[in-house]
C-alpha positions as CSV (number, residue, x, y, z in Angstrom):
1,X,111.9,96.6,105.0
2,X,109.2,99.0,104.8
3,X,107.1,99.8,102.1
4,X,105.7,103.2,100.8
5,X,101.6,103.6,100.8
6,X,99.8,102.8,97.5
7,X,97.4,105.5,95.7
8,X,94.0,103.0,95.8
9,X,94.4,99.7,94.0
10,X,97.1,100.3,91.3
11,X,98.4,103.5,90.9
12,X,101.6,102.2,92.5
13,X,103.4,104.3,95.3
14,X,101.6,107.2,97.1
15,X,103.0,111.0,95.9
16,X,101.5,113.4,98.0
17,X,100.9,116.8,97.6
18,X,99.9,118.5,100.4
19,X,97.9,122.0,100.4
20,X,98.2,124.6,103.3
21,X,100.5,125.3,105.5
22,X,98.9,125.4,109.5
23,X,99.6,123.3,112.0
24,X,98.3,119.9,110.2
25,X,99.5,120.7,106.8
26,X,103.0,121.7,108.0
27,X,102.9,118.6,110.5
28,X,102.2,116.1,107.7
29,X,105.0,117.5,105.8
30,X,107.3,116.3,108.5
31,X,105.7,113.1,109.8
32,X,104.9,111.8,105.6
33,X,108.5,112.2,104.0
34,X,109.8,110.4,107.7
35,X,107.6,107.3,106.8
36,X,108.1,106.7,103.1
37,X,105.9,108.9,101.4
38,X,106.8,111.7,98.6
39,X,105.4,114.9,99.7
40,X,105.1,118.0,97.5
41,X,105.1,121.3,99.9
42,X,103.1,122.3,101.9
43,X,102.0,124.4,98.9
44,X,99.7,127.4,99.0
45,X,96.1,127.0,98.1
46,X,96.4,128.4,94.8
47,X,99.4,126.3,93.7
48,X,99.2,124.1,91.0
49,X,99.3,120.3,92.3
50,X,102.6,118.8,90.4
51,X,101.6,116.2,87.6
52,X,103.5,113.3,89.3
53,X,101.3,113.7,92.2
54,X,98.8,110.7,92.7
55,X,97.1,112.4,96.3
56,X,96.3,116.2,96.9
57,X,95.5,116.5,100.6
58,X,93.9,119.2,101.6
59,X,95.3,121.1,105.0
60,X,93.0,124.0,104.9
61,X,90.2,125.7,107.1
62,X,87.0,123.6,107.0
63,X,85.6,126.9,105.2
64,X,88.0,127.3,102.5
65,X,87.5,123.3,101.8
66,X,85.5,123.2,98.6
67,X,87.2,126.6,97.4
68,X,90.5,124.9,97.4
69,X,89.2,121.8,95.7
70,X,87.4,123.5,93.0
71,X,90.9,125.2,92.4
72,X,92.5,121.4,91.8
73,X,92.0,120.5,87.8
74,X,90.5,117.1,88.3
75,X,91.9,114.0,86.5
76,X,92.9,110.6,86.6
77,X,94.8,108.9,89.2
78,X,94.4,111.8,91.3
79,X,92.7,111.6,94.6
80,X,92.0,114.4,96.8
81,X,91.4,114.1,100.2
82,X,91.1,116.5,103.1
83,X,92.1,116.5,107.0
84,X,88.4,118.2,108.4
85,X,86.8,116.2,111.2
86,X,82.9,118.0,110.5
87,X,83.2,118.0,106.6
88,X,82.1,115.3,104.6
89,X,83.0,114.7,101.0
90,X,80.6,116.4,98.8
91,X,82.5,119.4,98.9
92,X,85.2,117.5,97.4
93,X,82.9,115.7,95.2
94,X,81.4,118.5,94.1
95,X,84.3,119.8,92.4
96,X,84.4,116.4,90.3
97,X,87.0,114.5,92.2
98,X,87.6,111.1,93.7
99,X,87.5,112.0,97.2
100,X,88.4,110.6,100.8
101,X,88.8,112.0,104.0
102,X,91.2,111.7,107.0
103,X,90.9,113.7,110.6
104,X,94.0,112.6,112.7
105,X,91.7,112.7,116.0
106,X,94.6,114.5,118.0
107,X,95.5,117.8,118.8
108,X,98.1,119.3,116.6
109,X,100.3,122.0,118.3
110,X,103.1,122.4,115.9
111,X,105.0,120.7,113.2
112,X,106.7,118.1,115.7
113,X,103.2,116.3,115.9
114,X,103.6,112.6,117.2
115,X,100.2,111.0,115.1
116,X,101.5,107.8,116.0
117,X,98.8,105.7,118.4
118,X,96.0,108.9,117.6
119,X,92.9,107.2,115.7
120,X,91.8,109.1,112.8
121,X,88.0,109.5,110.9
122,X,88.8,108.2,107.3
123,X,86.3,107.8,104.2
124,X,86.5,107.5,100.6
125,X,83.8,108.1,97.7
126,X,85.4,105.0,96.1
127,X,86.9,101.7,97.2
128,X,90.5,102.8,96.0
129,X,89.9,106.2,97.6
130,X,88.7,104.5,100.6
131,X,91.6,102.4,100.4
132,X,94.0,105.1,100.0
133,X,92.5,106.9,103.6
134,X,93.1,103.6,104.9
135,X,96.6,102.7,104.2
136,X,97.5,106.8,104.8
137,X,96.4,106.8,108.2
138,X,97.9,103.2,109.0
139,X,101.5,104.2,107.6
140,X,101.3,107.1,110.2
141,X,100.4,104.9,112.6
142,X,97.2,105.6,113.1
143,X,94.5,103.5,113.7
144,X,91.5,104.2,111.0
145,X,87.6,104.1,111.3
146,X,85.4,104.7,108.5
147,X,83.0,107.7,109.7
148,X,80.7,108.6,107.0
149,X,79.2,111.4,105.9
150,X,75.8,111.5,107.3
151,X,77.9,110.7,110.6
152,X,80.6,113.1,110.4
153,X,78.9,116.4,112.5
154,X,78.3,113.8,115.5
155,X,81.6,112.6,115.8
156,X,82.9,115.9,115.5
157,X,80.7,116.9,118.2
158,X,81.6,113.9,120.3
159,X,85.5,114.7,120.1
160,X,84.9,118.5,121.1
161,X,83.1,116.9,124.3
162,X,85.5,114.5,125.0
163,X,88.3,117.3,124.5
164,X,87.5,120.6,124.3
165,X,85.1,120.2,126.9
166,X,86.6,118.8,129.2
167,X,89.7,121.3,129.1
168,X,86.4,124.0,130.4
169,X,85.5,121.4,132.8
170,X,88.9,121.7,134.3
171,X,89.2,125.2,134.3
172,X,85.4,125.3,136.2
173,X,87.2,123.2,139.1
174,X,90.4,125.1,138.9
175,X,88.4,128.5,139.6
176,X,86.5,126.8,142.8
177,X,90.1,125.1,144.3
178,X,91.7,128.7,143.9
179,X,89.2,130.1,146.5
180,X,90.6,127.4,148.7
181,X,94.0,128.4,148.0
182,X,95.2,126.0,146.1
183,X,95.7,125.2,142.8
184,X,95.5,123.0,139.6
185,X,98.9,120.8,140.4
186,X,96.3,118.9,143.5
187,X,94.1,117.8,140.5
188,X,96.4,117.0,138.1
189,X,96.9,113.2,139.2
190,X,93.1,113.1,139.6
191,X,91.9,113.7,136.7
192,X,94.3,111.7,135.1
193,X,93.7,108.4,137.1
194,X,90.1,109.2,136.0
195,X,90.6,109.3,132.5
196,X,92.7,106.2,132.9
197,X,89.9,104.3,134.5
198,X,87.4,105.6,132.0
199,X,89.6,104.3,129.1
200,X,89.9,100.8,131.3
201,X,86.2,100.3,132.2
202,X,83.9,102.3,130.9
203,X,81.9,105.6,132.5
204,X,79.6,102.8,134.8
205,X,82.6,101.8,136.6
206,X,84.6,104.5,136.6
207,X,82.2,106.6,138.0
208,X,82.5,107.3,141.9
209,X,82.2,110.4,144.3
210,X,79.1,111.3,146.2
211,X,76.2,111.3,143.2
212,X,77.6,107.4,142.9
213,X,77.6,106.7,146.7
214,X,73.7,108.4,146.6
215,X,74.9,110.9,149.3
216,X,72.4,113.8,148.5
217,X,73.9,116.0,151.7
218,X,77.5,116.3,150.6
219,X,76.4,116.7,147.2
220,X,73.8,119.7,148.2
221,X,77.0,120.9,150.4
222,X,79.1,121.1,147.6
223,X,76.3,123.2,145.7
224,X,76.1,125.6,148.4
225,X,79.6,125.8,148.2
226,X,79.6,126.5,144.7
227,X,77.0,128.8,144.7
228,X,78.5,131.0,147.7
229,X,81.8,130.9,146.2
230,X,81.6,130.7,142.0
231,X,78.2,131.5,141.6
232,X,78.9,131.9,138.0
233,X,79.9,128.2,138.1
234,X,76.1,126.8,139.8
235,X,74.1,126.0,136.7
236,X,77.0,124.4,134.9
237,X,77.2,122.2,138.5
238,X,73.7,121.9,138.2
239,X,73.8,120.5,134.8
240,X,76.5,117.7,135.5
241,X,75.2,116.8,138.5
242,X,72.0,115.8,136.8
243,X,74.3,114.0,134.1
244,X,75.9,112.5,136.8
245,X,72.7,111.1,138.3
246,X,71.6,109.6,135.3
247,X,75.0,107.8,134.8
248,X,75.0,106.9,138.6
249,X,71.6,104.7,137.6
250,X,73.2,103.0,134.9
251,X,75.9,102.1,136.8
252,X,73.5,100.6,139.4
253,X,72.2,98.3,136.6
254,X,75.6,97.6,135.3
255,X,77.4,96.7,138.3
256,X,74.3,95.7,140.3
C-alpha cells in the first residue's frame, strides 16, 4: 500500500500547493495527485497559498523566483520550494522561508510529463526541508542528488551541454548530410547507439571514428569537406575536433 510523502520530519502527510501554471507547474499537477499527494492548483503567482498547505512549490520563471516567494506570508510548517535548475535558495531564503529545491532534470513538453526514471537536483536550507526535496522527488520516481548552491550554475551548465547542445550538434551534421542528399533518419540510429555506449562506458571507450584511430588524412578530408560545403560549420568542426583529440589521449591512457 502506498504511502503519501511527508512535509520534513513531522508535519505528517505532504499538501502541496503548487504556483504557476507552464509546462512544469501544470505537469506536477497531474503527475502529484496520480501518486498520493494533495495538490492545490496550479494557482497564479499572486494567489494566496491555502492554510492547510504544508509545501508551496514554486513553477515559475527563474526571474520571477524571489518575486513570487516574497508574495508567500511565511510561517510555520510551511516550506517553499522551487523547480529552477540555476537558482539556488537564497532567493527563497531571503524572503524568510524554509526553503528547498527540486529541478526534475528532464525536458517537460506538456502536462503528460513521464518524471518517472529522470534524476532531479534537490536541496534544502534545513534537514526537514532537505528531507522533504528528497522524499518529493523519490515519490515521483525520481532519483535525487543533493546539488548545492555554490554548485548549482555548473550543473545547470553541464545539463545544457549534455542536452541543449547536443540537439545544435545534431542540427550541424544534419546541414552537412543534406548537401549529400540525405537526411537526418541515416543518423538517427547513430547517434543513439552512441549515447547508449556513452551511458555504458564512459566517453574513453565510447569514443571511436578517425580522431580515435589517429588518422590525421581523413580527418583533414572531412575539414575540407566541411569547409567547401558548410563553411559556416568549420570553426565549430574545428573546435570539436580539438575536444576530440584531447579525449582521444585519455582514452589512450585508459584503455592503453
Amino acid at each position: 500500500m502506498e504511502t503519501s510523502p511527508t512535509s520534513g520530519a513531522d508535519q505528517g502527510p505532504c499538501r502541496c500547493a503548487l504556483i504557476g501554471a507552464g509546462r512544469v507547474g501544470s505537469a506536477l499537477a497531474r503527475a502529484l495527485p496520480a501518486v498520493g499527494v494533495a495538490v492545490h492548483g496550479p494557482l497564479g503567482r499572486e494567489a494566496t497559498v491555502p492554510a492547510e498547505a504544508t509545501v508551496a512549490l514554486l513553477c515559475v520563471p527563474d526571474a520571477e523566483i524571489a518575486r513570487a516567494a516574497a508574495a508567500i506570508t511565511p510561517r510555520p510548517g510551511l516550506l517553499v520550494g522551487h523547480c529552477s535548475g540555476a537558482t539556488g535558495l537564497t532567493a527563497l531564503t531571503g524572503a524568510g522561508h524554509e526553503a528547498f529545491s527540486l529541478h526534475p532534470l528532464m525536458t517537460v513538453a506538456g502536462p503528460d510529463a513521464v518524471f518517472a526514471g529522470a534524476g532531479a537536483a534537490v536541496d534544502g536550507s534545513t534537514d526537514a526541508a532537505l528531507a522533504t526535496a528528497r522524499e518529493l522527488a523519490r515519490t515521483l520516481g525520481l532519483r535525487p542528488v543533493r546539488i548545492r548552491d555554490e554548485d548549482r550554475v555548473a550543473y545547470h551548465a553541464a545539463a545544457s551541454i549534455a542536452s541543449n547542445f547536443l540537439v545544435t550538434l545534431q542540427d550541424a551534421a544534419e546541414r552537412l548530410l543534406a548537401t549529400a542528399d540525405a537526411d537526418r533518419e541515416l543518423l538517427v540510429p547513430l547517434v543513439r547507439a552512441t549515447v547508449e555506449n556513452w551511458a555504458a562506458h564512459g566517453p574513453e571507450r565510447a569514443l571511436t571514428g578517425p580522431i580515435a584511430r589517429g588518422d590525421v588524412a581523413t580527418v583533414a578530408a572531412q575539414r575540407d569537406a566541411v569547409a567547401d560545403r558548410t563553411p559556416e560549420l568549420l570553426a565549430l568542426f574545428d573546435a570539436l575536433a580539438d575536444a576530440t583529440r584531447s579525449l582521444a589521449d585519455r582514452r589512450t591512457v585508459v584503455t592503453g
